[in-house]
LOPAKE-510815 format. One record per residue (C-alpha): residue in three letters; x, y, z. Coordinates in pm, 1 decimal, decimal comma, padded with zeros to 6 digits. Example, Ala and Ser with C-alpha at 12.3 -4.5 7.8 and 13.67 -1.06 7.14 Angstrom:
BEGIN
code:ALA | c1:01230,0 | c2:-00450,0 | c3:00780,0
code:SER | c1:01367,0 | c2:-00106,0 | c3:00714,0
END
This chain:
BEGIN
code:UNK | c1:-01947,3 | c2:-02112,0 | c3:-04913,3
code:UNK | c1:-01583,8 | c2:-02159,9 | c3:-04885,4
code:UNK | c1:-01548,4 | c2:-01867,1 | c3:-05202,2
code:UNK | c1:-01777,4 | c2:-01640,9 | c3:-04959,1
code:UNK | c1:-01554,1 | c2:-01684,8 | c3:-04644,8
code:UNK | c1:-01272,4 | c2:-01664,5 | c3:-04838,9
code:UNK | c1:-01378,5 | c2:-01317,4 | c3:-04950,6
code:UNK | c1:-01524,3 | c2:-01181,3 | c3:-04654,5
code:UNK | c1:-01147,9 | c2:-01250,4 | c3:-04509,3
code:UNK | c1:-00966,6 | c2:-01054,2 | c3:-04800,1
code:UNK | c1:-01189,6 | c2:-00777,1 | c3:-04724,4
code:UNK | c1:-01135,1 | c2:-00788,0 | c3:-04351,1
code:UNK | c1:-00816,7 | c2:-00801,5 | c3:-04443,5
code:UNK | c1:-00809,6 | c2:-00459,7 | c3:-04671,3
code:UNK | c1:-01008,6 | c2:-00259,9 | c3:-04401,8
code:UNK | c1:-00765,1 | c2:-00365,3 | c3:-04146,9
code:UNK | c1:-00457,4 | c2:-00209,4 | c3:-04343,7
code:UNK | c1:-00652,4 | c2:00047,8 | c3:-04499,3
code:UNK | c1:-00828,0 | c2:00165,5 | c3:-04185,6
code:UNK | c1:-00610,0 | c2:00427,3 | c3:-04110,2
code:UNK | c1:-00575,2 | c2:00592,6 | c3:-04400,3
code:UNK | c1:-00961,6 | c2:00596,3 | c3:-04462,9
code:UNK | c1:-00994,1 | c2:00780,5 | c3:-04075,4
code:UNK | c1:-00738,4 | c2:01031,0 | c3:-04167,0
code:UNK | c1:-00902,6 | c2:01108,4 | c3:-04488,2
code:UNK | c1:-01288,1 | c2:01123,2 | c3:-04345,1
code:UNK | c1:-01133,8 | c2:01375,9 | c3:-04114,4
code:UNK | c1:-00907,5 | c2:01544,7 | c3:-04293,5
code:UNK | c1:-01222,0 | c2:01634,1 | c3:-04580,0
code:UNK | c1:-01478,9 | c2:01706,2 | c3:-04255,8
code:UNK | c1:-01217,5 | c2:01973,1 | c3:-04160,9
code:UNK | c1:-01137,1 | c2:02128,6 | c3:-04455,4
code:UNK | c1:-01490,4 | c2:02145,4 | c3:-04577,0
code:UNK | c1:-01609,8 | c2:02285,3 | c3:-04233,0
code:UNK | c1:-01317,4 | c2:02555,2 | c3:-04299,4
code:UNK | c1:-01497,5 | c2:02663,1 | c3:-04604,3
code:UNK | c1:-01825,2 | c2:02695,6 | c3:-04406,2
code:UNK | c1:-01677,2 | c2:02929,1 | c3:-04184,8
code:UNK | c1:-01519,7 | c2:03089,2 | c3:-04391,2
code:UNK | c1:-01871,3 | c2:03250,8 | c3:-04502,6
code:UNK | c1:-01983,1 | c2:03347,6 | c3:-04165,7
code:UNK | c1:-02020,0 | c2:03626,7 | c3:-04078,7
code:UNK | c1:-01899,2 | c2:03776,6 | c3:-03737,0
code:UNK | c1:-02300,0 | c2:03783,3 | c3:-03607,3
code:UNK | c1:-02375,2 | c2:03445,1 | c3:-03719,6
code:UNK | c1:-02069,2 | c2:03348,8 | c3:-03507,0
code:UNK | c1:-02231,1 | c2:03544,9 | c3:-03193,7
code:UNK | c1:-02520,1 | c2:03424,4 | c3:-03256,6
code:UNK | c1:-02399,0 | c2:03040,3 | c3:-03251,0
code:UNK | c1:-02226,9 | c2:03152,1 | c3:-02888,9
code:UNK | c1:-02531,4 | c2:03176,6 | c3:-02754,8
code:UNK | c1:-02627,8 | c2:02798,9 | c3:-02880,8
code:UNK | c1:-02734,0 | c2:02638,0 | c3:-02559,8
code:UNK | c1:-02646,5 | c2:02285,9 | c3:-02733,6
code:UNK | c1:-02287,2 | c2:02287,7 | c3:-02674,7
code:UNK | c1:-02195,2 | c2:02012,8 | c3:-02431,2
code:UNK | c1:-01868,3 | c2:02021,8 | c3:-02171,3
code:UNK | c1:-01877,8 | c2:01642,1 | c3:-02042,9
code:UNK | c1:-01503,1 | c2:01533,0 | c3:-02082,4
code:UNK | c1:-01621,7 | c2:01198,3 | c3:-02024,6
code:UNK | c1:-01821,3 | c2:01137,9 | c3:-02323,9
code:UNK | c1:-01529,6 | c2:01217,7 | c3:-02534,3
code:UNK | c1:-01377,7 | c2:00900,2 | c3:-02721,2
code:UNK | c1:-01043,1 | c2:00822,2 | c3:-02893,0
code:UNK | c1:-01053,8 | c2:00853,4 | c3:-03293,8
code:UNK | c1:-01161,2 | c2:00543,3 | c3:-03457,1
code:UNK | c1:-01291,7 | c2:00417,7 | c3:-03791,0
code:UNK | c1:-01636,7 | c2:00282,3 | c3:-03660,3
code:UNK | c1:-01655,8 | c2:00653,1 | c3:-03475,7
code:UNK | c1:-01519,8 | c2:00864,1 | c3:-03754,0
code:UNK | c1:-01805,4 | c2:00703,0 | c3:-03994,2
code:UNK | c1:-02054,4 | c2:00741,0 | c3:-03753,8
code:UNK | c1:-01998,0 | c2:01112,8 | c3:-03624,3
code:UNK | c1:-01822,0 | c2:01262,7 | c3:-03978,4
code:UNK | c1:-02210,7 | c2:01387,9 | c3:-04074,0
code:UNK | c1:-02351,4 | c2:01533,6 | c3:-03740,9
code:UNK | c1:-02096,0 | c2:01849,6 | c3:-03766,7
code:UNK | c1:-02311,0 | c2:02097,3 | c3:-03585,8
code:UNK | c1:-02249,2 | c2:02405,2 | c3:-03788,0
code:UNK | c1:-02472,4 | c2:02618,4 | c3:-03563,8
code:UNK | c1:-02157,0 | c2:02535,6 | c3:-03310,5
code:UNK | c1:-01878,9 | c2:02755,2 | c3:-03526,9
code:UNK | c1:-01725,9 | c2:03024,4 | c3:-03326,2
code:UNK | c1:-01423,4 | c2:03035,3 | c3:-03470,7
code:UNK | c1:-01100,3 | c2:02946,9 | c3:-03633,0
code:UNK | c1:-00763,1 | c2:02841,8 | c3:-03510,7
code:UNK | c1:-00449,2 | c2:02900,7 | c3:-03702,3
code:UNK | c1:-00065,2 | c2:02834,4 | c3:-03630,2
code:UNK | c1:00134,2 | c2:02931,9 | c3:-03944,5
code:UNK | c1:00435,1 | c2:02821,6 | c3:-03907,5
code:UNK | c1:00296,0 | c2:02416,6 | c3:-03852,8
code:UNK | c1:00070,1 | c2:02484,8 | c3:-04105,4
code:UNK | c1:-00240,2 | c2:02448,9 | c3:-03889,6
code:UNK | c1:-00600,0 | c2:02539,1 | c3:-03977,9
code:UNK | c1:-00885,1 | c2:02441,7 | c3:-03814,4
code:UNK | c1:-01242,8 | c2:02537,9 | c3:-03688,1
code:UNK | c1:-01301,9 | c2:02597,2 | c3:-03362,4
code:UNK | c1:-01627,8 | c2:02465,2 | c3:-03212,0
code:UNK | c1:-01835,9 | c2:02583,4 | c3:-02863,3
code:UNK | c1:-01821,9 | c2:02225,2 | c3:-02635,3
code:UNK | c1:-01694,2 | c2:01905,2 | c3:-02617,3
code:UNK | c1:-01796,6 | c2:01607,3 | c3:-02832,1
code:UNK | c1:-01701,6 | c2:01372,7 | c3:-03039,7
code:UNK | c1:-01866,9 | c2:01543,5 | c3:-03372,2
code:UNK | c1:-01639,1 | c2:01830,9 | c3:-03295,2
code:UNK | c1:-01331,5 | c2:01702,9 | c3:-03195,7
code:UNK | c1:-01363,1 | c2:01518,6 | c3:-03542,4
code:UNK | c1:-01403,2 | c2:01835,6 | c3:-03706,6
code:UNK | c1:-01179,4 | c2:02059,9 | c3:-03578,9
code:UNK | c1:-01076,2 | c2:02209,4 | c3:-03195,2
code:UNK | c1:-01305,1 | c2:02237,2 | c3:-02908,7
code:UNK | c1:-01381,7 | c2:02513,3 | c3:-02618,8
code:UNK | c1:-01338,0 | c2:02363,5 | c3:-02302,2
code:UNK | c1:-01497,1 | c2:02599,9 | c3:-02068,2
code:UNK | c1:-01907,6 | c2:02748,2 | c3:-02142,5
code:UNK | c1:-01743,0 | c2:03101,2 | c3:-01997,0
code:UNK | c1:-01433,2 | c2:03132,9 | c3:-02216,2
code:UNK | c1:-01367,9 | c2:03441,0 | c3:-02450,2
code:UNK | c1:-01128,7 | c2:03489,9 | c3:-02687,7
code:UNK | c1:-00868,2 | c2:03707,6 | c3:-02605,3
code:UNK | c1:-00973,0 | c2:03747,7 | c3:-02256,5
code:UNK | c1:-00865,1 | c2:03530,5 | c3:-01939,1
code:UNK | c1:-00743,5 | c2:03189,2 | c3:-02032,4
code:UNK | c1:-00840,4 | c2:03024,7 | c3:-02368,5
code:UNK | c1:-00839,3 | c2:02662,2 | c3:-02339,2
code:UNK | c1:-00904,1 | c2:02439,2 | c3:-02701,3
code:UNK | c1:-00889,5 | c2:02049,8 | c3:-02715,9
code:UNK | c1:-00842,4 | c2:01874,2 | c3:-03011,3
code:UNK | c1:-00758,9 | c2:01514,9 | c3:-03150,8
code:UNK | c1:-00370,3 | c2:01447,2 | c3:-03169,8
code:UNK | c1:-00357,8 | c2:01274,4 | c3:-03527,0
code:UNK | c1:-00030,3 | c2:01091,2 | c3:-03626,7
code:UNK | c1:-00083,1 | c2:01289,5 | c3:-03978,6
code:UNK | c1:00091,9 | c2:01642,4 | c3:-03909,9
code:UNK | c1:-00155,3 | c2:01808,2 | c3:-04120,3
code:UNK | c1:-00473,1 | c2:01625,1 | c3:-03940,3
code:UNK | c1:-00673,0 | c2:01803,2 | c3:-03626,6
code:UNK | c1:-00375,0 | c2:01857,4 | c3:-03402,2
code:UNK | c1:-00128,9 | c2:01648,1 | c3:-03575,1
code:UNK | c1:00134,6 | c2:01919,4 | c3:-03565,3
code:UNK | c1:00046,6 | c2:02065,9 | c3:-03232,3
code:UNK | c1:00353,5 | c2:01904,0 | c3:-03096,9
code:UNK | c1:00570,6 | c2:02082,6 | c3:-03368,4
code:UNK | c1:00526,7 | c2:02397,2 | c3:-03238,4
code:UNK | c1:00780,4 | c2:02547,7 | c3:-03082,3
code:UNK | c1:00822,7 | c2:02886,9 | c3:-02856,4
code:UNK | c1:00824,1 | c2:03247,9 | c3:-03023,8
code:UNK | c1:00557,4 | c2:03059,8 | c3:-03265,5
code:UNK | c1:00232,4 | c2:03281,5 | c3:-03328,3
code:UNK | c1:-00086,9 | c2:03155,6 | c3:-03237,7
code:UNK | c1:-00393,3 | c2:03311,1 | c3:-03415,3
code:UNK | c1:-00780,4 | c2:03268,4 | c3:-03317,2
code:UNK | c1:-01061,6 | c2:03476,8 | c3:-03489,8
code:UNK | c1:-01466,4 | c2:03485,8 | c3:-03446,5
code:UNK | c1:-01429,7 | c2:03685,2 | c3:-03778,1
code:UNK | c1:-01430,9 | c2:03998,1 | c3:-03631,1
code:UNK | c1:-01131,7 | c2:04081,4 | c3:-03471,4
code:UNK | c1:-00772,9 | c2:03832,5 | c3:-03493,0
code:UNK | c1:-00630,7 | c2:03764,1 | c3:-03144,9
code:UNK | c1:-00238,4 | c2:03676,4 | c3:-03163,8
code:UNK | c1:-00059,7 | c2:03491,3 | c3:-02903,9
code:UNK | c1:00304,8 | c2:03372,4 | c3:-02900,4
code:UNK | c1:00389,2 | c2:03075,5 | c3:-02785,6
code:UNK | c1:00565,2 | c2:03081,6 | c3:-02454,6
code:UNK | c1:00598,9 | c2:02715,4 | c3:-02323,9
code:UNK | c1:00541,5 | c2:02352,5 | c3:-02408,2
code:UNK | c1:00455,9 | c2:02114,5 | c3:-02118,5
code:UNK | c1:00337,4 | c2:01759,1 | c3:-02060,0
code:UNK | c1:00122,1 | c2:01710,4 | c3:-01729,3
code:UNK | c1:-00105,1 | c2:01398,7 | c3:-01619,0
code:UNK | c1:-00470,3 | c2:01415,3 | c3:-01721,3
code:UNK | c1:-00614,2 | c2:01510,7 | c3:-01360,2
code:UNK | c1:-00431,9 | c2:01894,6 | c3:-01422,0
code:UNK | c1:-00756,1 | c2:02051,1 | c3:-01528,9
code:UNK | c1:-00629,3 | c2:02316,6 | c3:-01352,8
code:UNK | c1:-00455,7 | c2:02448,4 | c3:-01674,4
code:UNK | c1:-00784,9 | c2:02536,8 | c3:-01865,8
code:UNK | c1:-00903,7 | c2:02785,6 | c3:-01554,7
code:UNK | c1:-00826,6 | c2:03150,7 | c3:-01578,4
code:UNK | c1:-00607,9 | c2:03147,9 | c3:-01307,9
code:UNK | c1:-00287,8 | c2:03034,2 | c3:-01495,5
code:UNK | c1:-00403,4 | c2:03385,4 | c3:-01726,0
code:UNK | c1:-00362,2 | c2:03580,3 | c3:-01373,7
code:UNK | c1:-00023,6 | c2:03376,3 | c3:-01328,1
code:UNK | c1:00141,5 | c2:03540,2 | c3:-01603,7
code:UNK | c1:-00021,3 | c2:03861,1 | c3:-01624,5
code:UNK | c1:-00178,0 | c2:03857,0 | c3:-01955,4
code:UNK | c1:-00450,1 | c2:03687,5 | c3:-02178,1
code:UNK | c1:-00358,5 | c2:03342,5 | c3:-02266,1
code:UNK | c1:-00450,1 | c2:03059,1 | c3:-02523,0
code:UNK | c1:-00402,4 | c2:02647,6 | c3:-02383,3
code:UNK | c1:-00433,9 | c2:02444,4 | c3:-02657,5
code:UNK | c1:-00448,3 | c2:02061,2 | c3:-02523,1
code:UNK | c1:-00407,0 | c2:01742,1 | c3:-02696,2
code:UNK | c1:-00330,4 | c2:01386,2 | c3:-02574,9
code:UNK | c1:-00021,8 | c2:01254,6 | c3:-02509,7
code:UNK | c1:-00001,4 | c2:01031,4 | c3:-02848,5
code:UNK | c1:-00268,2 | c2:00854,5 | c3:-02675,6
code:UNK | c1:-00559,8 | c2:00910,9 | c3:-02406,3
code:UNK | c1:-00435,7 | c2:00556,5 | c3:-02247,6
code:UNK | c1:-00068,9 | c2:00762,8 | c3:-02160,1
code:UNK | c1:-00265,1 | c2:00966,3 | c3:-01885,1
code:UNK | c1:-00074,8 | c2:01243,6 | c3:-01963,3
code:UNK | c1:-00158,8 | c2:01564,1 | c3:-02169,6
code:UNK | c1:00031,6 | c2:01772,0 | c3:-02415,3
code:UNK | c1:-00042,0 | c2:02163,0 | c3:-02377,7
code:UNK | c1:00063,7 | c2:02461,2 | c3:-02598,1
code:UNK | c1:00093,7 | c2:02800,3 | c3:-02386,5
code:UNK | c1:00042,1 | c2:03158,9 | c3:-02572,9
code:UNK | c1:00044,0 | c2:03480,3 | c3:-02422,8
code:UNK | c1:-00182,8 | c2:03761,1 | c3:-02587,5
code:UNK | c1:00072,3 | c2:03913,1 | c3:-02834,1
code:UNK | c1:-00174,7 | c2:04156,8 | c3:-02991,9
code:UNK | c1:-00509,1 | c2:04170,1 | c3:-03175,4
code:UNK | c1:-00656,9 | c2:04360,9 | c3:-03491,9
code:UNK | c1:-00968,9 | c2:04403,4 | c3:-03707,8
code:UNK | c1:-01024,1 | c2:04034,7 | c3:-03898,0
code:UNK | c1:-00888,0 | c2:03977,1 | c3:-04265,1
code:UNK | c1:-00827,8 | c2:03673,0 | c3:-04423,5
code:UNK | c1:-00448,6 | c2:03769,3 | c3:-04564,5
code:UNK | c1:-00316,5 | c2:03884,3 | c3:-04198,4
code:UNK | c1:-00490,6 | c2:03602,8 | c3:-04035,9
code:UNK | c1:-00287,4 | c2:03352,7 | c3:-04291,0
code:UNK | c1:00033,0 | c2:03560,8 | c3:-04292,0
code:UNK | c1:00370,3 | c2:03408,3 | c3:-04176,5
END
């Protein structure tokens, strides 16, 4: 019995410093393999999952990343949720972007925050995990930098912002995700929102692009540096 318990405790032991490493890998494969799957879609099968009456927007059933959660949710991806992907050259980001927000998504890529959001019209608000791994989720959202391009596609057409400002603001500023701050400056934007290292701060970390330009979709321009 002693041999058991003696076990069970080296094992406890190995999850507890592995832990993180086996999170940021679950993740890191659900994302890139859910890149692939988009990747094949085609711009209708993208409209048509627009129109998916699943997607949920309750902030408060969102959780903070954990093993027991990454386990759990890593094989309920929705695919019929893809409407798009999110790219930020210069940080080396690339990630799906999902319609709602739940946990399965926000483990998978970036989530839409509003049900009446467009891209490239109004404001275009995404959440997404911050990860401690820059190349994880939104990792290396707080790497980016103004004058940085922003690019978001539904397959059909590539919608370029550049980043024009970086802010922190306390979690009860939801006002940041409504059209409004689009009218503000004039021009379609993109907020892309993250927590401030942690959900417990109270604060959030937003990325602000203004529509820069937009163009039929091709995998080389929507890439290109």
């Amino acid at each position: 019995m002693k041999k058991v318990f003696a076990v069970l405790l080296i094992v406890f032991g190995l999850l507890l410093i592995f832990s993180p490493k086996i999170k940021d890998t679950v993740v890191e494969n659900t994302v890139e393999n859910t890149v692939e799957i988009i990747a094949e879609y085609t711009p209708e099968k993208i409209k048509e999952n627009e129109q998916n009456e699943e997607a949920e927007f309750d902030f408060s059933i969102v959780e903070d990343i954990s093993v027991t959660g990454t386990l759990m949710s890593s094989n309920k991806v929705n695919k019929d949720l893809l409407v798009g992907q999110l790219v930020i050259p210069r940080v080396g980001m690339n990630i799906p972007i999902f319609k709602g927000i739940n946990n399965s998504n926000l483990l998978a890529g970036s989530a839409t925050m509003r049900k009446d959001q467009r891209m490239g019209t109004g404001n275009y608000p995404l959440a997404g995990h911050y990860m401690k791994e820059k190349d994880v989720l939104f990792g290396s959202l707080m790497d980016v930098q103004e004058g940085d391009l922003i690019r978001v596609t539904d397959k059909e057409t590539i919608f370029e912002y550049v980043t024009y400002e970086v802010k922190v603001v306390p979690d009860t500023a939801v006002y940041i995700i409504d059209d409004d701050e689009a009218d503000k400056i004039g021009k379609p934007i993109i907020s892309l929102m993250t927590c401030y290292y942690s959900s417990k701060t109270g604060k959030r970390y937003f990325v602000m692009g203004e529509l820069k330009d937009s163009y039929p979709y091709s995998e080389e321009l929507l890439y290109a540096k």
